[in-house]
C-alpha positions as CSV (number, residue, x, y, z in Angstrom):
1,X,100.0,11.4,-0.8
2,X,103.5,11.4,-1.0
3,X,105.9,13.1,-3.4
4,X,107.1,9.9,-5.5
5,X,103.1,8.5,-5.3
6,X,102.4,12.3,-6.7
7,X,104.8,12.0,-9.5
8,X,103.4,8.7,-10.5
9,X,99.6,10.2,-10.7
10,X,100.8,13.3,-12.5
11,X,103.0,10.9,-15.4
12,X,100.3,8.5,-15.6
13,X,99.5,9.2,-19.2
14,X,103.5,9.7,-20.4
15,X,104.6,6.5,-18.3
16,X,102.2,4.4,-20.3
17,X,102.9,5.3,-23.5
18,X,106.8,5.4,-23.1
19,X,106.1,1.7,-21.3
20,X,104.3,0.6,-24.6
21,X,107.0,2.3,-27.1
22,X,109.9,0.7,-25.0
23,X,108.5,-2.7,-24.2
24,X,107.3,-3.1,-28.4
25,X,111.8,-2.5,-29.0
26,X,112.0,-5.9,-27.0
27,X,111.4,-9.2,-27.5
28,X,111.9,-11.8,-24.6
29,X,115.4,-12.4,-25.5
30,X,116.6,-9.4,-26.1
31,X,117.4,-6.6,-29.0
32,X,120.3,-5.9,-30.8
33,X,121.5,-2.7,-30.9
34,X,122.3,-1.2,-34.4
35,X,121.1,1.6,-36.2
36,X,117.6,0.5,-36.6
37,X,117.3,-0.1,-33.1
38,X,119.0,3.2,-32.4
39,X,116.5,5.1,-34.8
40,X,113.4,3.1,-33.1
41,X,114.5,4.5,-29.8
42,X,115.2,7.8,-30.9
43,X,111.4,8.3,-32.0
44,X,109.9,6.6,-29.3
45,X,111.9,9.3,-26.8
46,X,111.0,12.4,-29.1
47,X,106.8,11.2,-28.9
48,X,107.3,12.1,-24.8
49,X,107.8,15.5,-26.0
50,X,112.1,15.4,-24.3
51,X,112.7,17.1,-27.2
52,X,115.4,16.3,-30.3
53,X,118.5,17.2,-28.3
54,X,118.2,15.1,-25.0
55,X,116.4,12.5,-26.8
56,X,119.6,12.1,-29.1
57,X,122.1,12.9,-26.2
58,X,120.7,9.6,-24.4
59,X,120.7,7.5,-28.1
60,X,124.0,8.7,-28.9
61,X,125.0,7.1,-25.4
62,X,123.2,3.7,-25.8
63,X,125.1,3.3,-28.9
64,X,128.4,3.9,-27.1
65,X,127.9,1.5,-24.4
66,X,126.0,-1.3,-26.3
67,X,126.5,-1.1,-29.9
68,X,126.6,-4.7,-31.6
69,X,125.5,-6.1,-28.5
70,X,122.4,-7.6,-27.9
71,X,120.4,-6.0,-24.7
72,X,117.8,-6.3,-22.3
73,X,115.0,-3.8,-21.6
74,X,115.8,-3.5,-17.8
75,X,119.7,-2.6,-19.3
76,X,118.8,0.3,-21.4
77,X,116.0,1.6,-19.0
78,X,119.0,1.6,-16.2
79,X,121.3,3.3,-18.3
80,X,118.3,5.8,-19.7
81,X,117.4,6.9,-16.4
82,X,120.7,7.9,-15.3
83,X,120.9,10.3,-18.3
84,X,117.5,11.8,-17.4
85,X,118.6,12.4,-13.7
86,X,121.6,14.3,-14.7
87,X,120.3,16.2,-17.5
88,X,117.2,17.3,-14.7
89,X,119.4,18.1,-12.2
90,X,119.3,21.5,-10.4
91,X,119.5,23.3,-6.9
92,X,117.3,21.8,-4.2
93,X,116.2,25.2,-2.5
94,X,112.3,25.6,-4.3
95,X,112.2,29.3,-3.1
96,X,114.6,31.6,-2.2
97,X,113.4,33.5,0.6
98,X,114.1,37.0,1.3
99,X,116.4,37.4,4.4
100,X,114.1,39.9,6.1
101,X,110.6,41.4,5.3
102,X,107.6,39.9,2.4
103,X,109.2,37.5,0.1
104,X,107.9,38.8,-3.1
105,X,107.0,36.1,-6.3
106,X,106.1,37.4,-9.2
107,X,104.0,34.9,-11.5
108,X,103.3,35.1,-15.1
109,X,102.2,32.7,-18.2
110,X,99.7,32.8,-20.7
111,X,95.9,32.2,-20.4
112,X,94.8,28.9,-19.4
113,X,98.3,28.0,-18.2
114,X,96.7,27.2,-14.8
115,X,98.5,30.4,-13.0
116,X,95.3,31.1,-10.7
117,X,94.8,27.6,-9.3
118,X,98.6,27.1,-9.2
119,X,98.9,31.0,-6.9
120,X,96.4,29.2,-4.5
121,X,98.4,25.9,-4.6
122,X,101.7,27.6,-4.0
123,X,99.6,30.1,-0.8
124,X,98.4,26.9,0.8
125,X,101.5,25.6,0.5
126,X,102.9,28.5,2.4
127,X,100.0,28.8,4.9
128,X,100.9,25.4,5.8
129,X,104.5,26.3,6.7
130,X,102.9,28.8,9.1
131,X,103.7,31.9,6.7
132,X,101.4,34.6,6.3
133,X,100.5,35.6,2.8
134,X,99.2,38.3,1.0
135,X,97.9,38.0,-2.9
136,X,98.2,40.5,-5.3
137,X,95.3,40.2,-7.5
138,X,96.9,42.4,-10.8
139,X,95.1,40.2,-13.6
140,X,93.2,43.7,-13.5
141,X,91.6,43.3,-17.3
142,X,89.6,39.9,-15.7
143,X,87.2,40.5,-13.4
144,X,86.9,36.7,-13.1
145,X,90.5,36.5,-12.5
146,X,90.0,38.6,-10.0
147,X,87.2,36.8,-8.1
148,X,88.4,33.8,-8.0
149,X,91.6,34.7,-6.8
150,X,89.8,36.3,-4.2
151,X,87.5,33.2,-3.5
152,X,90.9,31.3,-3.1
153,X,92.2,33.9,-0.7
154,X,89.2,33.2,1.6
155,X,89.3,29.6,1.1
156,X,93.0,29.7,2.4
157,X,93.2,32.5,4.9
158,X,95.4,34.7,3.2
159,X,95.0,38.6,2.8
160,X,94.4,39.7,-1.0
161,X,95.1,43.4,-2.3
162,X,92.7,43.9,-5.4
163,X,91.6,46.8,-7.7
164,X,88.8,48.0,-10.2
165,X,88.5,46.3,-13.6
166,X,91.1,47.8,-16.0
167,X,93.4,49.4,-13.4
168,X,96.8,50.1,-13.9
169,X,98.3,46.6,-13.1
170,X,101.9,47.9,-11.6
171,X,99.8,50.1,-9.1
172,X,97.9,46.8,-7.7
173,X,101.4,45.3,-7.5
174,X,102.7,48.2,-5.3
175,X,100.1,48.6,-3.2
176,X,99.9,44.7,-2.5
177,X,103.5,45.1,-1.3
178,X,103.1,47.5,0.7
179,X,100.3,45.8,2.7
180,X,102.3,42.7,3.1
181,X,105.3,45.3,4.6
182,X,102.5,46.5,7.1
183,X,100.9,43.6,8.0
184,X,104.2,42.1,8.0
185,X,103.5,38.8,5.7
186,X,105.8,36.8,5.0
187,X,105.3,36.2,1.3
188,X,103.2,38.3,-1.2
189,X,102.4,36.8,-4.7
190,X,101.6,39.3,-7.3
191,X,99.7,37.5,-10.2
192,X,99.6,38.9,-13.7
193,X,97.6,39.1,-16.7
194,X,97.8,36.4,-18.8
195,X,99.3,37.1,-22.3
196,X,101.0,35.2,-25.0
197,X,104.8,35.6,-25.5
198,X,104.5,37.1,-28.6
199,X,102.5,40.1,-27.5
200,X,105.0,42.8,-27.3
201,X,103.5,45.5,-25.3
202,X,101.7,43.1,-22.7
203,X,105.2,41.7,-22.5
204,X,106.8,45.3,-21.6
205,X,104.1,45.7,-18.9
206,X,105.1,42.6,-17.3
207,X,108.9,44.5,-17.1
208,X,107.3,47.6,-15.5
209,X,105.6,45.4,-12.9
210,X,108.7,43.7,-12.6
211,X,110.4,47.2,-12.3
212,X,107.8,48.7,-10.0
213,X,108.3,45.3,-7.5
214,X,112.0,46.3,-7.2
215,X,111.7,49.8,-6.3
216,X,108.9,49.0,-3.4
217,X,111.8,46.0,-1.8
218,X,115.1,46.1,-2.9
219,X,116.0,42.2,-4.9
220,X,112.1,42.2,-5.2
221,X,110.8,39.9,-7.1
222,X,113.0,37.4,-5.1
223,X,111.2,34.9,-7.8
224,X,109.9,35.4,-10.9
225,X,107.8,32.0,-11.6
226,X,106.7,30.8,-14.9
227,X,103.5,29.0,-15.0
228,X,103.3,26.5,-17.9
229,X,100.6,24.0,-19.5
230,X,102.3,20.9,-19.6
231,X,100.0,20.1,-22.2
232,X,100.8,22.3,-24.6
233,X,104.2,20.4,-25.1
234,X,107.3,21.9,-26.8
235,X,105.1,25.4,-27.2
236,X,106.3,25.5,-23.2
237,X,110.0,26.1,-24.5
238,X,108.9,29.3,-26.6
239,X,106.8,30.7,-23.6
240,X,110.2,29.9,-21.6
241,X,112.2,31.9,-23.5
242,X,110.3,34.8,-24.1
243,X,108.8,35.1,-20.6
244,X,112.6,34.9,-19.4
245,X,113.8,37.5,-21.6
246,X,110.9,39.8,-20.4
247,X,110.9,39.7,-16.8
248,X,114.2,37.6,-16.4
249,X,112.1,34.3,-14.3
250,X,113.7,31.8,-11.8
251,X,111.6,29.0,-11.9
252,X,108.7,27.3,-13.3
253,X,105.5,25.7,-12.4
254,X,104.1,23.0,-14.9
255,X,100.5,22.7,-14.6
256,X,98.3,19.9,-15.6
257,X,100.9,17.6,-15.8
258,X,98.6,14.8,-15.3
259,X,96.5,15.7,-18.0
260,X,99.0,14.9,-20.9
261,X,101.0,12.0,-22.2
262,X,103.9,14.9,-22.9
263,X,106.2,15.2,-19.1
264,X,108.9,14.9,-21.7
265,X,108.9,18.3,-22.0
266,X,110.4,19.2,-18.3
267,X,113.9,17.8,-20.0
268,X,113.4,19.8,-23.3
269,X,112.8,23.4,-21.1
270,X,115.6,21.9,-18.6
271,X,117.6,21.1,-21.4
272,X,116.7,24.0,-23.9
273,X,116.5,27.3,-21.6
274,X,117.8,26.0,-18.3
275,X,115.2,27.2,-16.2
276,X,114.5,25.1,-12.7
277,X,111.6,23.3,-12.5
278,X,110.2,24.3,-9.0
279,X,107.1,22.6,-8.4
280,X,104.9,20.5,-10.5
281,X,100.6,20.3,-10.7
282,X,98.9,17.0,-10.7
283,X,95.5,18.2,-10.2
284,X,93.0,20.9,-9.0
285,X,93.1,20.8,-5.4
286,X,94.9,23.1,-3.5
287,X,97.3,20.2,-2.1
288,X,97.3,18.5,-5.8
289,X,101.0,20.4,-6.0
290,X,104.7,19.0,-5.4
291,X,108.3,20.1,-5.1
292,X,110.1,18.7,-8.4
293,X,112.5,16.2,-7.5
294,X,114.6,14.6,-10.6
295,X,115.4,11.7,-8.8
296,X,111.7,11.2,-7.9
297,X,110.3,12.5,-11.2
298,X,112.6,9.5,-13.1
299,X,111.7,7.0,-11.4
300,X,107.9,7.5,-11.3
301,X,107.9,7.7,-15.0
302,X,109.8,4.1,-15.2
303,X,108.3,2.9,-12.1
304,X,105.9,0.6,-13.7
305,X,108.3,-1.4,-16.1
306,X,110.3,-2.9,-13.9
């Protein structure tokens, strides 16, 4: 499957319902555009979960260019997904290797995000590049966590570095690193306890794993990824923030994106905390994972009213 036919599978549920919104603005002959029109649009984009501020940035812009006049669909759809791909826009590179020694990603989120499956999604990934990988399993207060990380390690031929239930989560971190020096991987992923954002002292021990990382490999983490529910919708842009200010993250993974009618929400975090979207989940395989492209991403989600 490839990346544009991925997009489409994982937008399924948000294409249809933006396709329905848009298409019930229209009739055969056109619409004109005045403020009723303009306030129609402005709800259907805000039920896609883009959040208030893109949703009127693009409005706002329909109104300059077509005001009093009356429109097609396929004109405002053209002139809709130009805004989207510059307002997604963001550095190509998905991963920013280290130039010598493990690459070390750090990756955090709350509960249920999807971290787990999305570690073993991101290590096959890897594997298939030919890299050598080595998992830090330091979701120490799960044993479950913990096995099926390890399953997944197995599954995927990667090394895994694990500890007892209820050990010291920074120390599991360490040590995985300094396997992955010795064995001389060339990526170690250190997973982390879930926690919710609000939960001030789980947060601080995400920082000292952080801190720990960077005193094992100098610039280690070289990423910090955010794991995200798509699902959960605009709650994503809360998580963003906090998570950011606690361990300072360079990119996100959205999980489950085919499981909600809300892939609005990758312009509301774009737009809202400015984080890059590095890769997106559309299901629960290990390959069911895909680089975020903007260009792509737009188009899938409009692909099927042309």
């Amino acid at each position: 499957m490839g990346i544009f036919e991925k997009f489409k599978l994982g937008l399924k549920k948000t294409a249809q319902i933006l396709k329905t919104d848009l298409r019930d603005l229209f009739k055969s002959e056109g619409r004109l555009v005045d403020e009723t029109f303009l306030a129609e649009l402005f709800e259907r984009l805000v039920r896609t979960d883009m959040g208030v501020t893109a949703a009127q940035e693009i409005v706002d812009e329909i109104g300059s260019s077509f005001r009093a006049r009356v429109v097609l669909m396929e004109e405002v759809l053209e002139h809709i997904k130009v805004q989207l791909k510059a307002m997604l826009a963001q550095p190509t590179e998905p991963i920013r290797f280290a130039a010598s020694g493990p690459t070390v990603i750090m990756v955090a989120g709350v509960n249920g995000a999807g971290k787990t499956t999305s570690i073993a999604k991101l290590t096959a990934a890897f594997i298939a590049d030919g890299k050598k990988v080595v998992l830090g399993a330091g979701d120490t207060f799960r044993a479950a966590a913990v096995e099926q990380l390890t399953i997944w390690a197995k599954r995927l031929g990667a090394e895994i570095v694990t500890a007892a239930q209820g050990s010291d989560p920074a120390s599991v971190a360490h040590r995985a690193t300094a396997h992955a020096i010795q064995v001389g991987a060339d990526v170690c992923i250190v997973d982390t306890a879930g926690r919710l954002q609000t939960q001030q002292s789980l947060m601080q021990e995400l920082s000292k794993i952080h801190r720990v990382l960077g005193k094992q490999i100098p610039e280690a983490p070289h990423e910090v990824i955010l794991v995200l529910d798509a699902t959960t919708g605009q709650n994503g842009i809360s998580q963003a923030k906090h998570f950011t200010d606690a361990v300072k993250c360079t990119g996100l993974v959205l999980a489950k994106l085919d499981g909600t009618a809300k892939g609005g929400v990758v312009v509301a975090i774009r737009k809202t905390v400015g984080l890059p979207v590095k890769y997106i989940g559309v299901g629960e395989r290990a390959e069911d994972l895909a680089l975020f492209d903007p260009e792509s991403f737009v188009d899938a989600l409009f692909e099927d009213m042309k």
